[in-house]
C-alpha positions in Angstrom: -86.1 16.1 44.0 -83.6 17.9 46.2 -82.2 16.6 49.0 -80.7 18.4 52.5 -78.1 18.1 54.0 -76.2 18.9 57.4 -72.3 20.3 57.8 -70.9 20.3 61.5 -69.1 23.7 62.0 -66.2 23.7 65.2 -67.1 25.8 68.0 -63.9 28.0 67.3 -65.6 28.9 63.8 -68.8 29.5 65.5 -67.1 31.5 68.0 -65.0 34.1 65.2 -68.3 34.1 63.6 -70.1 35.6 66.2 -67.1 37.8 66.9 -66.3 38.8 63.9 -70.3 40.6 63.2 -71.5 37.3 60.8 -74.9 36.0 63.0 -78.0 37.8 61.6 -75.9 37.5 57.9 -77.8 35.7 55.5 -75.6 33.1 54.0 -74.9 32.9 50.7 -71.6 30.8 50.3 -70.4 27.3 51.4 -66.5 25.8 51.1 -65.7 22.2 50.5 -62.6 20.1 50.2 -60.6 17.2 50.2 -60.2 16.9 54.3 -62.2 16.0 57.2 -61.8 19.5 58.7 -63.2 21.0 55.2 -65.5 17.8 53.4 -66.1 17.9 50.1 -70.0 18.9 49.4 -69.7 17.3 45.7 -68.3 14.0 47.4 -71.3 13.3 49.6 -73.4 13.9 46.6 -74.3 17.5 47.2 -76.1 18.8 43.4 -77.7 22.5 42.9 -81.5 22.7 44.9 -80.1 20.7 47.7 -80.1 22.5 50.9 -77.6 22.7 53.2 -77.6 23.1 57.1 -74.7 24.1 59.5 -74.4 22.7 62.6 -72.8 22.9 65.9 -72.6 21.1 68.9 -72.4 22.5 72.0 -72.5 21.5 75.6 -74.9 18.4 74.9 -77.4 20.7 72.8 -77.2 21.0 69.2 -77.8 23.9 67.1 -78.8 24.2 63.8 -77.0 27.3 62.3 -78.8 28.4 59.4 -79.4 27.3 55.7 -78.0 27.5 52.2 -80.0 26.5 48.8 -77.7 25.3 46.8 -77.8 27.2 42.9 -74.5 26.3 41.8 -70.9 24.8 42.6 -67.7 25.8 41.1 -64.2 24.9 41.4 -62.5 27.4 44.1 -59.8 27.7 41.5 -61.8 29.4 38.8 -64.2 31.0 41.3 -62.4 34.2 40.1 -63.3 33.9 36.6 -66.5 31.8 37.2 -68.4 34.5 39.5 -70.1 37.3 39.1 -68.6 40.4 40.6 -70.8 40.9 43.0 -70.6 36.8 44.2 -66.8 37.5 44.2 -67.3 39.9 46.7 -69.5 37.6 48.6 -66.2 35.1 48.2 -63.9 36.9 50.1 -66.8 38.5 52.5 -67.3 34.8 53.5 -63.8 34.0 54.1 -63.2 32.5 57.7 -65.5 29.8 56.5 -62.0 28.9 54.1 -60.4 26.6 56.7 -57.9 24.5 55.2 -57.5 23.6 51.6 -60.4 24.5 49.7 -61.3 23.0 46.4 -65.5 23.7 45.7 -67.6 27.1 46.1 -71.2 26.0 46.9 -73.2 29.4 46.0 -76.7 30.6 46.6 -79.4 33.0 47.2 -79.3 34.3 50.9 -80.8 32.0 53.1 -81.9 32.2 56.8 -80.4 34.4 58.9 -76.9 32.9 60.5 -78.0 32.4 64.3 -75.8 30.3 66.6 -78.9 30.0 69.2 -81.3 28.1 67.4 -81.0 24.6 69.7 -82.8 21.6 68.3 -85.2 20.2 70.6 -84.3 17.3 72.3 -87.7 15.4 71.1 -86.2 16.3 67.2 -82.7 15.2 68.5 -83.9 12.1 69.5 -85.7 11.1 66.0 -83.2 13.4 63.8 -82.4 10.6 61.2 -80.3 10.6 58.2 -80.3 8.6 54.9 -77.9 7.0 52.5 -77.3 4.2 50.0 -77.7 1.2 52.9 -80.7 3.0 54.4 -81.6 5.4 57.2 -80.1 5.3 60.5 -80.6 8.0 63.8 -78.6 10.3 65.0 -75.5 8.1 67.2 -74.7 9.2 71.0 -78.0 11.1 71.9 -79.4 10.2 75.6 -82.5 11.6 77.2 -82.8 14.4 74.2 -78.6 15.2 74.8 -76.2 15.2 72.3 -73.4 13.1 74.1 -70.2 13.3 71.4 -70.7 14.5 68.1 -69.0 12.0 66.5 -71.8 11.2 63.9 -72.5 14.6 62.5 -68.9 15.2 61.3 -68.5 15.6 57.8 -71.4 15.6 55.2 -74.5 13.9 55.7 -77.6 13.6 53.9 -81.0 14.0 56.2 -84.5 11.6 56.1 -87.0 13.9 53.8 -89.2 14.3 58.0 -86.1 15.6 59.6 -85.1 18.1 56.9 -88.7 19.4 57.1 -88.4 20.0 60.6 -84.9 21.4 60.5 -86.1 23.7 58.1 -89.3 24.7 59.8 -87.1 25.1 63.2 -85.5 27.5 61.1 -87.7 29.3 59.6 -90.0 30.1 63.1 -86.3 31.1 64.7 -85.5 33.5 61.6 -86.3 37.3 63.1 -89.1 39.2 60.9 -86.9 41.0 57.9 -84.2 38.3 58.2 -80.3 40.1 58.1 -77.9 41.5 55.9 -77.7 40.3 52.7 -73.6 39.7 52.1 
């Protein structure tokens, strides 16, 4: 059974993103490391079929990014021998997502389009929960469907089996018909 998972993104990534041409991309790639600016995906349990959702949080409103199915993980140091030409090329298309030290490549077929206006409902906010070893706890420092500080949602975290579903379909009804460029 696979499992989902959420990332928090910085609004300063979100923001070169946007600048830089990247929303409407599918994505295909995901970095992870040793810090809390760059979390390691393979620490928080992350395994190929496991999906993976971006985040960011914004002005009391979060948004749910886009999606990555996880096929495979490789060490960034033999990503270069490991992948595929045409992955490689995806490797260093995807490279402002590289902040800080980078020690994992999480690669996969392109998934939703990368939209940075897709803004969870505060109802879903409210009831967003997440799971882990001791058990399943909501989303921290939401009030009246507001995301208050964002606190909870940085680093990796696995999601309850309901809220991944609805992540996913919030997703999925946001994608445009045709999707985006495949990078």
């Amino acid at each position: 059974m696979s499992n989902s998972y959420t990332t928090l993104w910085t609004n300063d990534l979100c923001r070169e993103l946007e600048r830089s041409g990247y929303a409407g991309r599918r994505l295909t790639m995901l970095f992870g490391g040793p810090h809390q600016s760059l979390p390691s995906f393979q620490r928080a349990g992350v395994q190929p079929g496991d999906h993976i959702y971006p985040v960011r949080a914004n002005r009391t409103r979060l948004h749910v990014l886009g999606v990555l199915e996880v096929a495979r993980i490789v060490p960034y140091e033999d990503a270069g021998s490991a992948l595929p030409d045409d992955d490689y090329v995806k490797l260093l298309d995807w490279r402002p997502l590289k902040t800080g030290c980078v020690t994992e490549v999480l690669i996969g077929p392109p998934g939703a389009p990368l939209r940075f206006d897709t803004v969870v409902p505060g109802g879903l906010l409210e009831r967003l929960t997440y799971t882990s070893r001791r058990g399943e706890r909501l989303l921290k420092h939401v009030e009246d469907g507001r995301l208050i500080r964002a606190t909870s949602l940085q680093g990796i975290y696995r999601l309850a089996a309901d809220s991944a579903e609805e992540l996913d379909q919030l997703i999925r009804q946001d994608a445009p018909n045709g999707g985006g460029d495949e990078v």
